[in-house]
C-alpha distance (Angstrom), angle and dihedral (degrees) to the residues before:
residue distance angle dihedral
X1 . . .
X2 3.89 . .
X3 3.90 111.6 .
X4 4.22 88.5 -119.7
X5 4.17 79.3 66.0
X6 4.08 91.5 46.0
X7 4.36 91.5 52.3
X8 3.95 87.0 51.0
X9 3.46 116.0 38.3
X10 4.05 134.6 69.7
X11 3.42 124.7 -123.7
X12 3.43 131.4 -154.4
X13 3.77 119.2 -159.7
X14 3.29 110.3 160.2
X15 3.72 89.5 51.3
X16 4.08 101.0 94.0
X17 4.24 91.9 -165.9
X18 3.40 89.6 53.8
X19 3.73 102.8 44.1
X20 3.92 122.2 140.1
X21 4.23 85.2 19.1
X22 3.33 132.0 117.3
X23 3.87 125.9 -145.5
X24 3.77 107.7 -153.6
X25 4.23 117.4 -140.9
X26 4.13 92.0 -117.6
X27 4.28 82.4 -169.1
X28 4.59 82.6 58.1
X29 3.74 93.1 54.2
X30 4.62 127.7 70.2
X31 3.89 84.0 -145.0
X32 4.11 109.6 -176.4
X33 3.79 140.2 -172.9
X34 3.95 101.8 -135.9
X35 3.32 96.2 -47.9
X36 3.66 107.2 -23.8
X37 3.44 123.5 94.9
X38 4.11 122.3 -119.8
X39 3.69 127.8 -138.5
X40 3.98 137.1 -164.9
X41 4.61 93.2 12.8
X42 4.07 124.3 -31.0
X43 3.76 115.3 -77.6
X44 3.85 125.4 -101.8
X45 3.83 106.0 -121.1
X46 3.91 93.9 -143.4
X47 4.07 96.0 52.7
X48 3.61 106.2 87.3
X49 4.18 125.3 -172.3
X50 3.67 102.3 -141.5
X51 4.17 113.9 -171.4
X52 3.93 118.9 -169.7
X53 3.49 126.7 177.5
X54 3.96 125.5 -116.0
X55 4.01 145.7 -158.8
X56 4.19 89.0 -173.1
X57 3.58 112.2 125.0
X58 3.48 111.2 -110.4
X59 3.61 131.2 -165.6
X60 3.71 137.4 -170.7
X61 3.64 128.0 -167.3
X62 3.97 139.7 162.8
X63 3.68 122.2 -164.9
X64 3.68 88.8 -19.9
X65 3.40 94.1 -56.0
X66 4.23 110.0 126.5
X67 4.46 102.0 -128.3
X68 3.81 97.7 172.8
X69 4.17 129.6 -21.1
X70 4.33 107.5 -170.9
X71 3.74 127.3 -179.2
X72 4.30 79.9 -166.0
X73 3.43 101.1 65.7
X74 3.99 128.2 152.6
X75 3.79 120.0 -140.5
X76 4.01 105.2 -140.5
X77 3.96 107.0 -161.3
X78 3.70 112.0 -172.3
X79 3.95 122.3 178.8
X80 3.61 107.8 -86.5
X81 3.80 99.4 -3.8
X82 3.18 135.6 98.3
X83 3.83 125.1 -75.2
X84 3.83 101.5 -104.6
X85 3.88 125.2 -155.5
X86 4.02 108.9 -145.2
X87 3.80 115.3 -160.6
X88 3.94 127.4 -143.4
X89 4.13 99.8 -107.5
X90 3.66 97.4 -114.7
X91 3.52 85.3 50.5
X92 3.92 82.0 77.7
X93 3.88 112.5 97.8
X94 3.26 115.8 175.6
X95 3.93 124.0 66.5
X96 3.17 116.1 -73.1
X97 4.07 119.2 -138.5
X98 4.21 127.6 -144.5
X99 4.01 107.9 -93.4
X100 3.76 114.0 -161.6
X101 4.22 79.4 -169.2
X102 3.98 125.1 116.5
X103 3.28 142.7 155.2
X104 3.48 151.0 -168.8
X105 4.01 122.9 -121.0
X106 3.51 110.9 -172.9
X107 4.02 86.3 -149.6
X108 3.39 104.2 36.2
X109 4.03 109.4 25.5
X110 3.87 136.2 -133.4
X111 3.38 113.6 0.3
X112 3.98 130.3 -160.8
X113 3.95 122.9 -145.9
X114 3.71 117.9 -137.3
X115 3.65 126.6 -145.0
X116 3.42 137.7 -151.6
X117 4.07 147.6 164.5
X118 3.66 94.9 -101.5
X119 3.69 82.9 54.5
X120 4.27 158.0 -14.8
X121 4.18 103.9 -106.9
X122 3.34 112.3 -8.7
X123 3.64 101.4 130.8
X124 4.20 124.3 52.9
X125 3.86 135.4 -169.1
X126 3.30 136.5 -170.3
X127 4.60 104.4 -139.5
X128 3.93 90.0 -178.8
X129 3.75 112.9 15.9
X130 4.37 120.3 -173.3
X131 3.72 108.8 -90.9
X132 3.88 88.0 -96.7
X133 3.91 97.0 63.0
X134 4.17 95.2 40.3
X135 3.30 94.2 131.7
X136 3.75 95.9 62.9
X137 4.08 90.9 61.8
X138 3.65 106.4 137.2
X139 3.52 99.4 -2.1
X140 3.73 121.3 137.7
X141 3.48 119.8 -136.8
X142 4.18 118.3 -175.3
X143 4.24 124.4 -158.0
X144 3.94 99.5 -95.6
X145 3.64 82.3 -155.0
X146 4.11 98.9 69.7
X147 4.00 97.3 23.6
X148 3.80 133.0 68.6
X149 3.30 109.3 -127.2
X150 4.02 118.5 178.6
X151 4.16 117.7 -169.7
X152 4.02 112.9 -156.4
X153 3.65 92.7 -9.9
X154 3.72 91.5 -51.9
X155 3.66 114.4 129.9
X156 4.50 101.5 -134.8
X157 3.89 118.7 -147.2
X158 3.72 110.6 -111.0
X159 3.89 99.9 -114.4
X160 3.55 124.3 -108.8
X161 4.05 95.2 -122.8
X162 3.37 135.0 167.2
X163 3.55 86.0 -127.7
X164 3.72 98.5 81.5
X165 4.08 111.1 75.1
X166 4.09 75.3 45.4
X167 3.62 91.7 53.3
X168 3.77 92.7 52.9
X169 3.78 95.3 42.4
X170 3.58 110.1 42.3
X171 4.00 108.1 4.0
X172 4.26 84.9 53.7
X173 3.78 81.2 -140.5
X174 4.13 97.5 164.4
């Protein structure tokens, strides 16, 4: 292994599964697609984002408390997540809080957290998505797993999703 390999990667001794591997620094590297460069870790080429436009009636609620209700919405189906319903902005009505939260979506881009009283995070948009996920530009999306959210009058089952021990931990979603 060159010495240019050595400066840039982690290694992990003490970790007997993992022994004679290397685990590279992806934040040390300008890693591209073609000519574009990536962000956050490389894509998988069989996940796909797909984004279709709605006229269900969507609502969102916390503790009672209304946070947006759309007749616009956008279904997001990612592979092997949840269907997610993304809500025109001013289709937002409660109050929304300051968020100090973003993250990086190799697919999608940048995306903002959105506060409010009912709760820290619950809500995300994406201000400037990558070219592929345009449609989703400001769109709020909420955690299924924390809200209520009820489609044509239909009460929907908050998911069971990996996402939600994450949520707590390191989205601060309470």
């Amino acid at each position: 292994m060159g010495d240019d390999v050595r400066e840039r990667a982690a290694f992990r001794p003490d970790d007997a599964d993992l022994a004679g591997h290397v685990v590279f620094d992806f934040d040390a590297f300008d890693w591209t697609e073609e000519d574009e460069p990536l962000f956050s870790h490389p894509r998988d080429p069989f996940s796909r984002v797909d984004a279709r436009r709605s006229s269900r009636h969507v609502r969102v609620e916390r503790d009672g408390v209304l946070l947006a209700e759309s007749r616009t919405p956008t279904l997001v189906f990612e592979t092997n997540l949840y269907p997610r319903f993304y809500l025109p902005r001013e289709d937002v009505k409660a109050e929304v809080l300051p968020s100090d939260m973003v993250t990086a979506c190799p697919y999608k881009g940048h995306a903002t957290y959105l506060s409010f009283a009912a709760g820290q995070n619950l809500a995300w948009a994406y201000l400037n998505p990558l070219p592929d996920a345009s449609p989703l530009a400001r769109l709020v999306a909420f955690f299924d797993e924390v809200v209520d959210v009820t489609v044509d009058g239909v009460p929907r089952q908050q998911p069971d999703s990996p996402l939600a021990d994450v949520m707590k931990d390191e989205f601060g979603v309470s």
